[in-house]
N, C-alpha and C positions, 0 to 999 in steps of 0.2 A: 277475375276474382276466383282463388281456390275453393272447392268445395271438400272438407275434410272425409266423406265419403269417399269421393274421386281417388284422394291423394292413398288411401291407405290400399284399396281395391288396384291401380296402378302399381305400387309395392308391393302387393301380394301376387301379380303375376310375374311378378321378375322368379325366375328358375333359377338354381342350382348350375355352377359349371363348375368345370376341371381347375381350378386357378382360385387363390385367396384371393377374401375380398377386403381392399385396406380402405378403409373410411374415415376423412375429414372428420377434426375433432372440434374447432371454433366452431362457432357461429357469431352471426349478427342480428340474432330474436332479440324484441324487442323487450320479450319477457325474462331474457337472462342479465340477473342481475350482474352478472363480473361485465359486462360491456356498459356500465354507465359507471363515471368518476365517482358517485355518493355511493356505490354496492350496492344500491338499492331500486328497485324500479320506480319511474316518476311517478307521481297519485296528483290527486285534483288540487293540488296549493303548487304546483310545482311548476317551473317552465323550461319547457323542455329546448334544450337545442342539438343540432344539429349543424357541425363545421362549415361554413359556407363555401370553402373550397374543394370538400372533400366527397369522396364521390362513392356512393354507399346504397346496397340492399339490403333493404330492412323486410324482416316477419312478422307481422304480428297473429297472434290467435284469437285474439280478445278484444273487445272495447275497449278505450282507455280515455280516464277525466284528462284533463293538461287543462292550466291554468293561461296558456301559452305555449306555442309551439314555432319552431323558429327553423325552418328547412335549409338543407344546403343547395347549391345553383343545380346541380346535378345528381340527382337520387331517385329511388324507389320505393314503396311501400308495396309487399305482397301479403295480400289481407285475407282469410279464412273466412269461408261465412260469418256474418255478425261482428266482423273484427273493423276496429276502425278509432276516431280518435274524437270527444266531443267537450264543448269547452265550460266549466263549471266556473258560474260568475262567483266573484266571492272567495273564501277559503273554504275548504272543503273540510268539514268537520271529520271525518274520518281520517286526514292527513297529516292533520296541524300545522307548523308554520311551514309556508312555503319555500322551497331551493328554486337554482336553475341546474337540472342534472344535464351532463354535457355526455355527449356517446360518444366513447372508445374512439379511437382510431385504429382500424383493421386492415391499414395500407402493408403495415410491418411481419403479417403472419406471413411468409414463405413456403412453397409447394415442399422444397427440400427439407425442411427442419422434420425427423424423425420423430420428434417428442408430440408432432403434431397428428400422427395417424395411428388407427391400431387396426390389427388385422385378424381377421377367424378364415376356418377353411371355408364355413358354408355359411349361406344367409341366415337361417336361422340361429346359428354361434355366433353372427353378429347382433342380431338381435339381441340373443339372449344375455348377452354381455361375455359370451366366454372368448376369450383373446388367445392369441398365439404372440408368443415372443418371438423377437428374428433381431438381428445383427441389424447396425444401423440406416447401410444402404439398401436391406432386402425390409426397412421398416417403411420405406417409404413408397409409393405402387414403380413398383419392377412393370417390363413391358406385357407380360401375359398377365395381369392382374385386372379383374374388374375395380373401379373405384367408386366408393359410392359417396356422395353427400347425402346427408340426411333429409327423409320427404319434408317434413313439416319444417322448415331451414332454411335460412337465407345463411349467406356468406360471402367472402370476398379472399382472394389467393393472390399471390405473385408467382407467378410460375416462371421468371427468370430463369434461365440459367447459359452456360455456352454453346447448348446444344442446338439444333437449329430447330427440332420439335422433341414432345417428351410422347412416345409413345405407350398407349397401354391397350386394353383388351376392351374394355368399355367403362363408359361413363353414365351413372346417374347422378342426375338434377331433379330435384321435386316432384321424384316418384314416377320421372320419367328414363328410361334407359338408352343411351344413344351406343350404338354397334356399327356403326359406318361411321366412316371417318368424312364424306361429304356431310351428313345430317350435323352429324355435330360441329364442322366446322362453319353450317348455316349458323349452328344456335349459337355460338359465340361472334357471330354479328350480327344477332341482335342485341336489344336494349339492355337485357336482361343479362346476354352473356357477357358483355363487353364491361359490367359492373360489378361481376362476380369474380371472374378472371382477366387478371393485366400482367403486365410484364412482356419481356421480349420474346419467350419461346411459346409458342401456341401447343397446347395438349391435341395428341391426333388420335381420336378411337378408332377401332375394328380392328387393333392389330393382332393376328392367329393367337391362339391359344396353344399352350403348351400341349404338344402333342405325345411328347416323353414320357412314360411313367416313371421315372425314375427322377424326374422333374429337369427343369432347364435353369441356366442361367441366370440369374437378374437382370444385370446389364444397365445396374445403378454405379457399376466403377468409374464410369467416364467421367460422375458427378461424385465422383469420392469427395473431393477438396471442397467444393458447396455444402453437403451434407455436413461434414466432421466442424466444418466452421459453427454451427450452430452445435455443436454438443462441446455439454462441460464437463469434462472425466476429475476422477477423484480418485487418490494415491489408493493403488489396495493394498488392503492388511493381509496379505500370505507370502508365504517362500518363497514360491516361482511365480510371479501373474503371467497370465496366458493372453496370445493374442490371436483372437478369430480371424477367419478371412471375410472382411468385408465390416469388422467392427473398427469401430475413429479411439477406443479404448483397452486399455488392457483389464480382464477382467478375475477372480478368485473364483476357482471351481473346476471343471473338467470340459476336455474335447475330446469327440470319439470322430474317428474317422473310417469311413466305411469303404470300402472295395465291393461293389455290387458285381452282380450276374445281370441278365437280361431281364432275368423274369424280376426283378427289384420291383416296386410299387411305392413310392416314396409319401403316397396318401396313402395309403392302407398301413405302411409303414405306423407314419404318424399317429394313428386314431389307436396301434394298439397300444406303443409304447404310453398313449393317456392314458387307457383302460386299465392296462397292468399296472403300472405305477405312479401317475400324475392324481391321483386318487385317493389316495394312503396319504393318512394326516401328516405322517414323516416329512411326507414332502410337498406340502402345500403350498408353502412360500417359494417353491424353486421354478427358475426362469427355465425353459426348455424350448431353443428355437432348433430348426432343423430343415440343412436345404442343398440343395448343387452348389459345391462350388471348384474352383479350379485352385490346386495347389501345384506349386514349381516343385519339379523334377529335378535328382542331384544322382547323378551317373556317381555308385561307390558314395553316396555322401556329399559329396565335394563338388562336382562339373556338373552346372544346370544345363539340361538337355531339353527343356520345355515343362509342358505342365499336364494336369491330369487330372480328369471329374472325380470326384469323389464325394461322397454324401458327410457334411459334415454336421455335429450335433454337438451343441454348443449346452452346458449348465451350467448355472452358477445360483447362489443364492445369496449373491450379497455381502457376504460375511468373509470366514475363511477357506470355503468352499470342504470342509470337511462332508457336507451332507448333499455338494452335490458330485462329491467324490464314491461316498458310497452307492449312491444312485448309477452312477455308471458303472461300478462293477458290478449291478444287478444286471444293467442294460446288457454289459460284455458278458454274462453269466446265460441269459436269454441266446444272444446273439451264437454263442457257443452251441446251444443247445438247438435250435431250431435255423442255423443259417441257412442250410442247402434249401429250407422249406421258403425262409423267407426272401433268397436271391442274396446272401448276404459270404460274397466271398471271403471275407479277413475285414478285421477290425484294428485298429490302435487307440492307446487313451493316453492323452498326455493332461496332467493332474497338477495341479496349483502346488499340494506338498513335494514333487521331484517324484512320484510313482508313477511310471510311464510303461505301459505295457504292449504287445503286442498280441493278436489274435492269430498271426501267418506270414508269411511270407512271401505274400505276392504281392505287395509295395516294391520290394527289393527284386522278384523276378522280373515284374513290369519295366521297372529302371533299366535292368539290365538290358534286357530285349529290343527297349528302345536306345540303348545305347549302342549297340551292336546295327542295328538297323542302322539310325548316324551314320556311323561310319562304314558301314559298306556302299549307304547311296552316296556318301563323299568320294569312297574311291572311283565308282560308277564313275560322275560327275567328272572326275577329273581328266578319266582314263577317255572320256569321250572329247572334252574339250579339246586334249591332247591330238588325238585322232582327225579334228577339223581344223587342228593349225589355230583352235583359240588360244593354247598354253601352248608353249615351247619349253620343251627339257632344257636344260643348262647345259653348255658343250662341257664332256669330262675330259680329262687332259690324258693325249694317247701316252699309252704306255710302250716302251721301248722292247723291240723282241731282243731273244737272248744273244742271235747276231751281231747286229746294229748295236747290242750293248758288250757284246765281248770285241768287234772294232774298235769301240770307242775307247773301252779298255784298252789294248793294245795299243792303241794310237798314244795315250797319256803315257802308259808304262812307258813306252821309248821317248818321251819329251816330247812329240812334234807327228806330223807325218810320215809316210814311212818312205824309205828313199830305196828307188825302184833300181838302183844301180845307172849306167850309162845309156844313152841312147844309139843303138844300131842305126845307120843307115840304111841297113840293106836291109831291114827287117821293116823300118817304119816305113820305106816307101817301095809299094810293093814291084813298081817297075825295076827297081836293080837287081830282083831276084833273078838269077839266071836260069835258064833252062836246062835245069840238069837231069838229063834220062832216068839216072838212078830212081829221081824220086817221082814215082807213079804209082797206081793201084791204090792200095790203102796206106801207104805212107805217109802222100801228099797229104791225109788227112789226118797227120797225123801234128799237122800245123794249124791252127784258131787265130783269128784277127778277132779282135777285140771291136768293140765299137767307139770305144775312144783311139783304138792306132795301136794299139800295143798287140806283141806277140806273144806267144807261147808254145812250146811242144808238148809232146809227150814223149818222155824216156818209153822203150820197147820193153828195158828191163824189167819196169815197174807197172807192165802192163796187166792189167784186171785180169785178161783171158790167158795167159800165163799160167802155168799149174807147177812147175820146176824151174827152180833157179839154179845156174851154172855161173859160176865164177869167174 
């Protein structure tokens, strides 16, 4: 049995960390009226039931009369001091005519459905009811996110999904906080966890916390197609609708996209842009989520080269996004004025009415740089493959020297080959050559045998070292 002291003392020591905290919105109290079919909670004429196949944690706070009470095979009752259930003979004057209220069925609330959680940066903005908007995969707990259910709270989840566990940062249950991922995967075999939480993917806590200031990833896209299944979009009323990274809809209003430095702080970020303008009645009704995400890279526009962090900040309000167009040229107006202070290298706003501006031009240097990088470690790449005999060049077709192509010439010009005149005896085989005295000293060399058999001489007259010619 809870003791409401316990529970709230338990809650109050849970700390503050680096990470929003998104928390469970159903429940299954016993004192919420939307969880019985009559919208009303049982009173002493009433008989109460409970599905007998269906398998259910209940809360209660309070006593409660029942006229009858009717359990299912598998369930739970978690009870507060003095809470519990007793049976009033008769009709209960205070009631009137008696029902039988039948409870909800809470098998169909889904971990992924976005519409079911809301998130603040710190415990106390959860508390105090002040929310933070976020795009639909980052609505639902991202892996560095603490999660909370509520202390005084029962409930019941399906955490389905493809993945094989859903990690986050931590988990509370009933004003207890599990931060290792053994503790908690005790508490969901037990009684209690194993009723709260079903479905194929087990939730795993203790997973690091975001150590980035500039914040990290989600790492809800894996379960994009789960998520968007559960959301109903509605046609917008503007010029251009816009579409976030990481939202299942197109929405009216503005996107700024930020190019950070080191020094970025993407929580300190956030609290001022509330301070400065989330404040001013102007814009009261405007949604302002704001987070890491990864946008694809287009070398020149055109050839995706990958992608790239960038802090993206989403508004809208609903309507034609006129007012939360103005808002972000306050924001580009700030951003301008104190970027170097805030880590904020260049900004862009791309705007529901077609006014898209730019803060700088290091989107387009950044492109560039990694496009250029691309293709030099391609050449790298290739040039080493090449080198190990992994790639082989393509043989090129030899080209003819001007020889070989003025022969070949010659040979065409006259029809055919070229015809060497007669063949000598005495010349092709060298034993007929007689022994004639004359020819000795440098003469005899003045005769070349070919290596195919053929002769030739040299005239004297048209000899090189000749310097006068006589007639």
């Amino acid at each position: 049995m809870l003791k409401t002291p316990d529970v709230l003392l338990l809650l109050c020591l849970v700390g503050a960390a680096d990470a929003l905290y998104k928390q469970w919105i159903p429940n299954t109290n016993y004192e919420n009226k939307s969880n019985w079919d009559t919208g009303a909670v049982p009173c002493g004429s009433d008989i109460v039931q409970f599905s007998a196949q269906r398998r259910v944690s209940v809360f209660l706070e309070t006593a409660h009369a029942v006229q009858e009470l009717r359990l299912p095979v598998d369930g739970e009752f978690i009870l507060c001091e003095g809470a519990g259930f007793y049976v009033v003979s008769g009709q209960d004057p205070d009631c009137g005519e008696g029902v039988t209220a039948q409870f909800n069925d809470s098998d169909s609330l889904q971990w992924f459905d976005p519409a079911l959680w809301q998130a603040a940066a710190t415990q106390d903005e959860l508390q105090g009811g002040r929310f933070l908007f976020s795009v639909h995969e980052e609505s639902v707990p991202c892996q560095y996110d603490d999660v909370v259910f509520k202390a005084l709270s029962s409930f019941r989840v399906d955490t389905s999904s493809s993945q094989s566990s859903i990690p986050v940062k931590s988990v509370s249950v009933l004003g207890e906080m599990f931060e290792s991922r053994s503790e908690f995967s005790q508490y969901l075999s037990s009684r209690s966890g194993r009723l709260q939480f079903h479905g194929s993917t087990a939730v795993t806590a203790g997973n690091p916390g975001c150590g980035d200031p500039s914040g990290c990833e989600c790492g809800n896209s894996v379960n994009r197609q789960r998520i968007c299944s559960r959301v109903t979009c509605v046609s917008p009323n503007c010029k251009k609708p816009l579409f976030p990274v990481g939202h299942c809809c197109e929405v009216c209003g503005a996107i700024i996209s930020i190019h950070y430095a080191a020094s970025f702080d993407l929580q300190s970020y956030r609290q001022r842009i509330h301070q400065l303008f989330l404040q001013w009645s102007q814009y009261e009704t405007i949604q302002l989520g704001m987070s890491k995400v990864f946008k694809s890279q287009r070398l020149m526009g055109i050839v995706p080269f990958g992608s790239a962090p960038k802090i993206q900040v989403v508004i809208t309000d609903g309507e034609t996004g006129a007012r939360s167009e103005a808002l972000a040229l306050e924001i580009l107006e700030d951003a301008r004025s104190h970027g170097p202070k805030l880590g904020i290298a260049s900004t862009d706003l791309q705007a529901s009415s077609g006014n898209n501006q730019s803060g700088g031009n290091t989107g387009m240097v950044v492109g560039v740089v990694f496009g250029v990088l691309i293709m030099v470690t391609l050449i790298i790449t290739v040039a080493a493959l090449i080198h190990k005999g992994v790639v082989r060049m393509p043989s090129m077709p030899s080209v003819p020297s001007l020889r070989s192509f003025g022969r070949k010439t010659e040979t065409v010009d006259l029809g055919g080959s070229l015809d060497h005149g007669f063949n000598n005896p005495m010349f092709d085989d060298l034993s007929m050559i007689p022994d004639l005295p004359a020819l000795n000293g440098n003469e005899i060399n003045s005769i070349s045998i070919t290596q195919t058999g053929g002769v030739y001489f040299v005239n004297p007259v048209y000899d090189e070292n000749e310097t006068d010619f006589n007639a």
